[in-house]
C-alpha angles and dihedrals in degrees: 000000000000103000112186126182118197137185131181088256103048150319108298096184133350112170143102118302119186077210144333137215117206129181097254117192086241099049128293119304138190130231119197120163123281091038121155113264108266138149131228139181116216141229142199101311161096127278123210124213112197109205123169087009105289127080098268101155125046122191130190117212130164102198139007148103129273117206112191121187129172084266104052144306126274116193118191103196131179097221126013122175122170125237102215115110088009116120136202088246092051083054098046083056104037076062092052090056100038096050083053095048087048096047083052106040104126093206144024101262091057096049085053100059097038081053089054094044081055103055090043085056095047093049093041077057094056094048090056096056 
């Protein structure tokens, strides 16, 4: 099945998934070819891309949207970053440096987006236990 992965800023994956597994609001949930057409929101999480039948690509996001047809699975997230390379040292201190930029944001829009780097940090460290 077609799996694409998009963020405001670009096109983190596009490419075929045998499935994919993806942090609904309302629990995780699984997408193969031929699923029935839903709808999710998402929520902190990973989410795992099967190729060549075995989990080979994990992505953090912390909101978005997940749209499955019969055909394949399109997620429009907010934020994606993927797992691969990171380690549990270069979170810890992605954190550090995300809860000072947010003690220090002048404005709201800053706090929001250092908000939002946090969160990303603190579920790329979940991931990693």
């Amino acid at each position: 099945m077609l799996l694409n992965i998009i963020t405001p800023e670009k096109t983190f994956f596009s490419g075929e998934a045998e499935m994919v597994v993806a942090p609904g609001v309302e629990g995780e949930f699984g997408v193969m070819a031929g699923h029935m057409p839903f709808i999710s929101l998402l929520k902190p999480g990973v989410i795992s891309v099967e190729r060549d039948g075995e989990p080979n690509l994990r992505i953090a996001v912390i909101e978005g949207v997940a749209e499955a047809n019969p055909e394949g699975c399109l997620i429009l997230a907010q934020n994606a970053q993927a797992l691969e390379g990171i380690s549990a040292a270069d979170a810890a201190e992605e954190i550090r440096v995300a809860t000072q930029v947010l003690d220090t944001a002048p404005d709201d829009a800053q706090k929001q987006a250092a908000e939002k780097r946090l969160l990303m940090a603190q579920t790329i460290t979940d991931a990693l236990r």
